[in-house]
C-alpha positions as CSV (number, residue, x, y, z in Angstrom):
1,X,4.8,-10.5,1.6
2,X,6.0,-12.5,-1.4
3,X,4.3,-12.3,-4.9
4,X,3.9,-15.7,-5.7
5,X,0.4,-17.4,-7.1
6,X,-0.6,-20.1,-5.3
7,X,-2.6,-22.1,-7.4
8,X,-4.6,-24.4,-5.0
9,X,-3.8,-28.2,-5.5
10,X,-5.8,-31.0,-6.7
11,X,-2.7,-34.0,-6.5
12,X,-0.3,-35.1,-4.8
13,X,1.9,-33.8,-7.7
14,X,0.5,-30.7,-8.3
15,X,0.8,-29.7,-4.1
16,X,4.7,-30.3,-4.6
17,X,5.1,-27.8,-7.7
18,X,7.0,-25.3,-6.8
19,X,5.1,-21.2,-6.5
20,X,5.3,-19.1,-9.8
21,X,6.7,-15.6,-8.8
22,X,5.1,-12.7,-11.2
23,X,8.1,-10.5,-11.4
24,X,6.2,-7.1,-12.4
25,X,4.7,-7.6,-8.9
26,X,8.0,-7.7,-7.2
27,X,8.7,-4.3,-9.7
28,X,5.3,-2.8,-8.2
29,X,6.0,-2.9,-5.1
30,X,9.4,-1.8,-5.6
31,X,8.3,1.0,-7.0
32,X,5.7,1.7,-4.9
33,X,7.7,0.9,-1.5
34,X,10.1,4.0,-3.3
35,X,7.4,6.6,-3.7
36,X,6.6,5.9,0.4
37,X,10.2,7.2,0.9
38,X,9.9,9.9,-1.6
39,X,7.1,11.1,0.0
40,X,8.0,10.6,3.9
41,X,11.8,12.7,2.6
42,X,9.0,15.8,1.6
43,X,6.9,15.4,4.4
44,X,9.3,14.2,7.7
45,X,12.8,15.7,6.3
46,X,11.8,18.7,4.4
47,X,8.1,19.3,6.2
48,X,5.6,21.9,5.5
49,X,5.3,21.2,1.8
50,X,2.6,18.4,2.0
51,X,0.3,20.9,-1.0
52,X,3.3,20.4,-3.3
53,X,2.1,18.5,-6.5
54,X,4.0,15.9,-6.6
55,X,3.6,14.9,-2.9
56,X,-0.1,15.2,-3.5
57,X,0.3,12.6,-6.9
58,X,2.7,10.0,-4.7
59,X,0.6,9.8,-1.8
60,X,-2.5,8.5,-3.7
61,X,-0.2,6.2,-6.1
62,X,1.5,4.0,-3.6
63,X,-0.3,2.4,-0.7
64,X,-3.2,1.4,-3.5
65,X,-0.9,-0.6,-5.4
66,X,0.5,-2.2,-1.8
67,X,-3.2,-3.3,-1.2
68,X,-4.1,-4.3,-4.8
69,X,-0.8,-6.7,-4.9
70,X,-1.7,-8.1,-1.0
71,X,-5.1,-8.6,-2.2
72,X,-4.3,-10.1,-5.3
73,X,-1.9,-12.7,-3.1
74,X,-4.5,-13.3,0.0
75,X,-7.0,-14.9,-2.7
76,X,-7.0,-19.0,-3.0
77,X,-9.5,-20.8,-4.8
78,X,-10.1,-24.2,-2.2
79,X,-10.5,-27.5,-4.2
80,X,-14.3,-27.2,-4.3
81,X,-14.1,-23.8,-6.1
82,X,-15.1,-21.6,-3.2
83,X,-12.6,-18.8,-1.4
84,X,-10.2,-20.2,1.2
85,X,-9.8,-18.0,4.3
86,X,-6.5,-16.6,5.1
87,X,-4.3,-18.0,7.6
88,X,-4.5,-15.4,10.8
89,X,-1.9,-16.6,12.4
90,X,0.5,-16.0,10.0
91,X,-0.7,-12.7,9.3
92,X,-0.9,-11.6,13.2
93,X,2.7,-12.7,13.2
94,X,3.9,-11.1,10.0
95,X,2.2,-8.0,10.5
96,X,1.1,-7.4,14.1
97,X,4.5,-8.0,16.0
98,X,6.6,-6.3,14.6
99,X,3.9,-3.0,14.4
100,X,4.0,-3.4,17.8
101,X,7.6,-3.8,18.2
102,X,8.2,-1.1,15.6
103,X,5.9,1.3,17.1
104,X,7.2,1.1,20.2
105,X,10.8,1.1,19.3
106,X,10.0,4.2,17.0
107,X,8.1,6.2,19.9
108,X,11.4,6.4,21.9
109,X,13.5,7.1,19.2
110,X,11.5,9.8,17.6
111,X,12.5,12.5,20.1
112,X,16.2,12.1,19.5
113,X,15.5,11.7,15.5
114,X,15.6,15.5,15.1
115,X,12.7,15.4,12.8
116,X,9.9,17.9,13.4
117,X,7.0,16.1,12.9
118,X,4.3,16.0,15.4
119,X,4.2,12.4,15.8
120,X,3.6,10.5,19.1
121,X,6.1,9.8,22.1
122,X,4.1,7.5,23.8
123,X,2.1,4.5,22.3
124,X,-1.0,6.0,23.7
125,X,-0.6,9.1,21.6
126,X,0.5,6.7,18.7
127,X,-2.6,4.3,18.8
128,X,-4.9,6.9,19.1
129,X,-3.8,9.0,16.4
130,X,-5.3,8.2,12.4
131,X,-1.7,7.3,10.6
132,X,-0.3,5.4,14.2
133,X,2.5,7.7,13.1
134,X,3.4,6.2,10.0
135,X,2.9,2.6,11.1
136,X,-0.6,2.2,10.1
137,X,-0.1,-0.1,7.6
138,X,0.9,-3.1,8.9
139,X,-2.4,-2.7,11.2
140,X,-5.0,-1.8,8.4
141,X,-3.7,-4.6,6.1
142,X,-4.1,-7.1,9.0
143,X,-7.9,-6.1,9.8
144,X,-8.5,-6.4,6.7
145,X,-7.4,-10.0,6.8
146,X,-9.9,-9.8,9.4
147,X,-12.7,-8.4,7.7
148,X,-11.9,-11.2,4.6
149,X,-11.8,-14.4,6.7
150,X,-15.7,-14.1,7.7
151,X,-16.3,-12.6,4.0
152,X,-14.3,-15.3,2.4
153,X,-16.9,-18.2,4.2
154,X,-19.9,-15.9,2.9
155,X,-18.7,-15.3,-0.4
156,X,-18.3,-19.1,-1.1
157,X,-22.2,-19.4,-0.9
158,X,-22.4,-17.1,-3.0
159,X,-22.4,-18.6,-6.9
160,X,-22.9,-15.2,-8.8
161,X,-20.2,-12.5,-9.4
162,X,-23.2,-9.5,-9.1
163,X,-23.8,-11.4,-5.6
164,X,-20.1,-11.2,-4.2
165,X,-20.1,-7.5,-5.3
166,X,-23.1,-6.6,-3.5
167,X,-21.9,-8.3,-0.7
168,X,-18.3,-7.0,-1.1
169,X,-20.3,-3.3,-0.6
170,X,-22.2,-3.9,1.6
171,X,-19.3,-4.2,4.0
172,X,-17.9,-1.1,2.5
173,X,-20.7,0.5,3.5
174,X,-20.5,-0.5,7.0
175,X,-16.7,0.6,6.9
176,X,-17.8,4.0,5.6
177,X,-20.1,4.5,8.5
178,X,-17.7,3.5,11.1
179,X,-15.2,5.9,9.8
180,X,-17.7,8.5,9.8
181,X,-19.0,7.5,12.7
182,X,-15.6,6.9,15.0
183,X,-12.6,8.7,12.8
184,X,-11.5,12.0,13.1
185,X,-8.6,12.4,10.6
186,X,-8.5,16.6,11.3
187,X,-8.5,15.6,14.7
188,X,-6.1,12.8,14.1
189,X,-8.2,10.2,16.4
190,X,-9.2,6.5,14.7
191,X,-8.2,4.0,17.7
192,X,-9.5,0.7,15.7
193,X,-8.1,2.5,12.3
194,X,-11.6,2.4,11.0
195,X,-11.0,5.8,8.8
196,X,-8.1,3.7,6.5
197,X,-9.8,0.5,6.5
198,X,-12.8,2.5,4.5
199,X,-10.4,4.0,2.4
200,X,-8.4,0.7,0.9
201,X,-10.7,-1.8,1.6
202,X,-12.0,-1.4,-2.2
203,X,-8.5,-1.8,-3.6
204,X,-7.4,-4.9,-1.6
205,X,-11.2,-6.6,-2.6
206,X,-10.4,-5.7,-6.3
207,X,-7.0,-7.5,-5.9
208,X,-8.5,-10.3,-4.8
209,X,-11.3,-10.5,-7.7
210,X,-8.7,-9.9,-10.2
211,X,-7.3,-12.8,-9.1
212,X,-10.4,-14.9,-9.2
213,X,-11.6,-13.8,-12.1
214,X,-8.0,-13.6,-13.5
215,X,-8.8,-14.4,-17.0
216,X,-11.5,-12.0,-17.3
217,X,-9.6,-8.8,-15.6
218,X,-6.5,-9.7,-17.6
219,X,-8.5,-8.9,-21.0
220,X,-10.1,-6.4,-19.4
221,X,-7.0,-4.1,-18.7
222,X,-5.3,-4.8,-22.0
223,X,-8.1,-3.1,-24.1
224,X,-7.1,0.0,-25.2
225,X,-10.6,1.8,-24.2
226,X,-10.3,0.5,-21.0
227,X,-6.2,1.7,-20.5
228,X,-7.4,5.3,-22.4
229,X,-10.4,5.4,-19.6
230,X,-8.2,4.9,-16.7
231,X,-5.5,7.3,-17.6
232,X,-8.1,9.8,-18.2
233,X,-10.4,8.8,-15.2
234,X,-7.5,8.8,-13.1
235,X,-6.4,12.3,-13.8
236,X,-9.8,13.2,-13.0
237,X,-10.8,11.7,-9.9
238,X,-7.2,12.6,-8.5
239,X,-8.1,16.1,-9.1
240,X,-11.5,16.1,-7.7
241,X,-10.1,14.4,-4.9
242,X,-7.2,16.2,-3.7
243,X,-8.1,19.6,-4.7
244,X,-11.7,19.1,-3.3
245,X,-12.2,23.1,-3.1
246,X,-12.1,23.6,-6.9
247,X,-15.1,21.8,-7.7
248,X,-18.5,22.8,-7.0
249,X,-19.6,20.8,-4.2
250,X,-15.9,21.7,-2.1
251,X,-18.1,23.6,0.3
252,X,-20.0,21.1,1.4
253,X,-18.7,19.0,3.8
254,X,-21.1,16.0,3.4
255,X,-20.9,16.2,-0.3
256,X,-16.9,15.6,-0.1
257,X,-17.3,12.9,2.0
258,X,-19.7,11.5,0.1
259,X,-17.5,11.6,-3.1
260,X,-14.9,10.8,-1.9
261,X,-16.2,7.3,-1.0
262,X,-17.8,6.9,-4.0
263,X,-15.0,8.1,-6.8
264,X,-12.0,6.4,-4.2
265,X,-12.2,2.6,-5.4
266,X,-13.0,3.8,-8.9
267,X,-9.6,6.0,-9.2
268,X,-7.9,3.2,-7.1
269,X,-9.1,0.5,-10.5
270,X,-8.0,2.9,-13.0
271,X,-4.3,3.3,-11.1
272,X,-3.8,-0.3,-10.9
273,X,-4.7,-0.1,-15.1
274,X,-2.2,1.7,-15.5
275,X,0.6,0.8,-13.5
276,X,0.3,-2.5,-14.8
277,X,0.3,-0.9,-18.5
278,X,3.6,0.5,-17.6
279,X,5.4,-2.2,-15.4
280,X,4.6,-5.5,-17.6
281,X,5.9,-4.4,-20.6
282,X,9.1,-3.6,-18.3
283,X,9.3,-6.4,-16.9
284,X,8.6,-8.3,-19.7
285,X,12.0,-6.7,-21.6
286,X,13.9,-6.9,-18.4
287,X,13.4,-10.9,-17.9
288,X,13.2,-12.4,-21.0
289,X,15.0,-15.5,-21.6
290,X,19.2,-14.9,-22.4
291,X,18.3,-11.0,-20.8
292,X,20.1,-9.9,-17.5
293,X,18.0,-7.2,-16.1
294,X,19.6,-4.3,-15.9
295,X,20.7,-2.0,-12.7
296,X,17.4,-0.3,-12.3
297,X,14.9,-3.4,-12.6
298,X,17.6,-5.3,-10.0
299,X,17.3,-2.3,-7.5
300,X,13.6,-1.9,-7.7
301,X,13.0,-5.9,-7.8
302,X,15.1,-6.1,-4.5
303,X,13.3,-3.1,-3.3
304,X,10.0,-4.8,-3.5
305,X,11.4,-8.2,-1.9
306,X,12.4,-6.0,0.9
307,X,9.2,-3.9,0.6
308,X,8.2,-5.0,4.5
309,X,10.8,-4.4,5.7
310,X,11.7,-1.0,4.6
311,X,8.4,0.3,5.5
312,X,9.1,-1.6,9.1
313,X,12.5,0.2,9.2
314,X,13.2,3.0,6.9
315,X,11.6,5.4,9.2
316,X,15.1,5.5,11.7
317,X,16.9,6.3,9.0
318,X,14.9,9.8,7.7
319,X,17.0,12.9,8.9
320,X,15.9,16.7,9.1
321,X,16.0,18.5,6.1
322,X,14.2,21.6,7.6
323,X,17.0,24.2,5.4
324,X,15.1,23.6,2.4
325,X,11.7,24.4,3.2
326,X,12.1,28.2,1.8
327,X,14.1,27.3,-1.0
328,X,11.4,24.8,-2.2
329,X,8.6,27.3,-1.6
330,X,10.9,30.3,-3.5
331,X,10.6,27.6,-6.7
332,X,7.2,27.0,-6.2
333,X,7.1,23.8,-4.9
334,X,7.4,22.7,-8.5
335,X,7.5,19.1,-9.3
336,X,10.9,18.8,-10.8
337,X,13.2,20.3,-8.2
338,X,10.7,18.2,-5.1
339,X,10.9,15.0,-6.7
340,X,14.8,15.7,-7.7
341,X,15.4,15.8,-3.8
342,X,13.0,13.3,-2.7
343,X,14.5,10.6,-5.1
344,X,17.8,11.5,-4.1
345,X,17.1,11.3,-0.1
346,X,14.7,8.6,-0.8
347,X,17.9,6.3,-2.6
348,X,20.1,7.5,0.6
349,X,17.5,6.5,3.2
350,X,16.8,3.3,1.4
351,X,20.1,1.7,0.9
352,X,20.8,2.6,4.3
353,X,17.6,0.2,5.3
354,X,18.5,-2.4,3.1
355,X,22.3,-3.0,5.1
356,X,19.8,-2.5,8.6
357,X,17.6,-5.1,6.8
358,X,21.1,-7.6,6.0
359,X,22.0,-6.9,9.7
360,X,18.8,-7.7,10.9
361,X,18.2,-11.1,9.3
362,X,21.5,-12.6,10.5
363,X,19.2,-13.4,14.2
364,X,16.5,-15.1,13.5
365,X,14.4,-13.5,16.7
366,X,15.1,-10.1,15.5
367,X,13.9,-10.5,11.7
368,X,10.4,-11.8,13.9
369,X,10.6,-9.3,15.7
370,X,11.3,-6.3,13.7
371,X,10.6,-7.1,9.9
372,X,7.7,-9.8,10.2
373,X,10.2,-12.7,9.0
374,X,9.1,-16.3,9.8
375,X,11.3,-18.2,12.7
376,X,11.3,-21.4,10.9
């Protein structure tokens, strides 16, 4: 997945210009691709600490931003104006070879990881289960491909933005009732994935309208109301969301439900507000012209090159950290100390990807294979 805007061409000149890369994506999705680590170190290493704060503040930061940027990257204006379908074939084999390969490589090697986790042995157990132990991503993101390349045709017809929105939720509400309907995250049963595709659906359709109405979101989320809303809006609706039980309605399991659909895409806008208030300035400073980035911006704009393939691979590489379970809980599983260790496991972990990722690309096959590279 590279971030590059493909601006659609209208000559024979134009279709020969070369793709503009946006380098506070690739910085996103470094980041981002980071915090999945981080948060795998607590929750596969260390285990039994997922109600820590800061686990509970990384897992509703990254895979949002993952589907914002892939959203913002599927969109492409045709010639005529309308919204160009995406190209499934590429997709299938970025994405949906190597979760299979993956998958099944990672069912037989989960046993002798030493990792506690109840994940799956067997690729029934894996496909039935609601986060296809860990691989779920490269599976949601392609139905949603899916879901856009019918949408796409449909929203083309459609001249008016109110008239794409309404459109765009009326399929989230058919998403919400199939994930009511046939997911079971307690019960950790979604076979068609139904329960994630409701969930980040919203975020992957507002990367694609902030992308074709670019102009307009881009003075949007510069505002200072608007940056001063979402910081606030996203404190919030991450509260009300993760800690459910403290508000008023935490008893009622329909009500829950029911809010969380509904306050979901709006925290996942305000995040994306945000994280681009703090990553363009960044990157701005970091690539100016005569500036060589610095070690940091390098690191985290490789990271998010690599982003695929980490996420493909970095799961062999996670080791038990099961000693420091009580020594967490004696400090309270405060955020300091948990994100100390996670960073530091997470950087570990990471760089020892990146060499599997060097080793990997030298074949050709097995960066198809294993890390959703094109053969060609």
């Amino acid at each position: 997945m590279t971030t590059t805007i493909q601006q659609q061409p209208t000559t024979a000149a134009a279709a020969a210009a070369p793709k503009r890369r946006i380098p506070y994506f690739d910085l996103i999705k470094g980041v981002a691709i980071f915090m999945v680590v981080m948060g795998h170190a607590l929750t596969m290493c260390i285990r039994g600490i997922d109600s820590a704060f800061v686990f509970k503040l990384i897992a509703q930061v990254h895979m949002p931003l993952f589907f914002f940027v892939s959203g913002y990257f599927t969109f492409k204006a045709t010639n005529a104006g309308g919204w160009a379908a995406p190209n499934l074939k590429k997709r299938f084999l970025q994405l949906m070879v190597p979760f299979v390969t993956m998958s099944a490589l990672w069912t037989l090697y989960f046993p002798h990881s030493g990792l506690q986790s109840p994940l799956a042995t067997n690729l029934h157990d894996l496909y039935q289960s609601y986060w296809k132990s860990g691989y779920w991503f490269t599976l949601c993101l392609f139905e949603l491909m899916l879901i856009y390349w019918p949408l796409s045709h449909v929203l083309s017809r459609l001249r008016r933005v109110w008239q794409q929105v309404a459109a765009m939720l009326a399929v989230y509400g058919v998403l919400i009732a199939l994930s009511v309907t046939l997911a079971d995250e307690d019960a950790n049963v979604d076979w068609a994935g139904f329960g994630l595709l409701a969930q980040f659906f919203p975020v992957f359709m507002l990367g694609v309208m902030a992308h074709r109405l670019r102009d307009g979101f881009e003075r949007l989320r510069r505002k200072q109301w608007c940056l001063t809303a979402s910081v606030v809006g996203f404190g919030a609706l991450w509260y009300a969301l993760v800690y459910p039980w403290d508000m008023p309605w935490g008893e009622c399991a329909a009500a829950v439900t029911s809010i969380k659909f509904a306050a979901m895409p709006l925290m996942h806008f305000a995040l994306v507000v945000v994280a681009l208030a703090l990553v363009e300035p960044w990157s701005a400073r970091q690539y100016a012209p005569g500036v060589r980035p610095n070690a940091a911006t390098r690191f985290f704009h490789l990271l998010g090159n690599e982003s695929l393939g980490i996420y493909l691979c970095h799961y062999f590489f996670l080791f038990p950290l099961t000693a420091l379970q009580e020594p967490m809980r004696q400090l309270g599983l405060q955020a300091v100390p948990l994100t100390v260790v996670a960073a530091a496991v997470a950087l570990a972990v990471t760089a020892a990807t990146l060499l599997a990722i060097a080793v990997i690309k030298r074949s050709r096959l097995l960066a198809f294979l294993l890390i959703g590279q094109s053969l060609k």
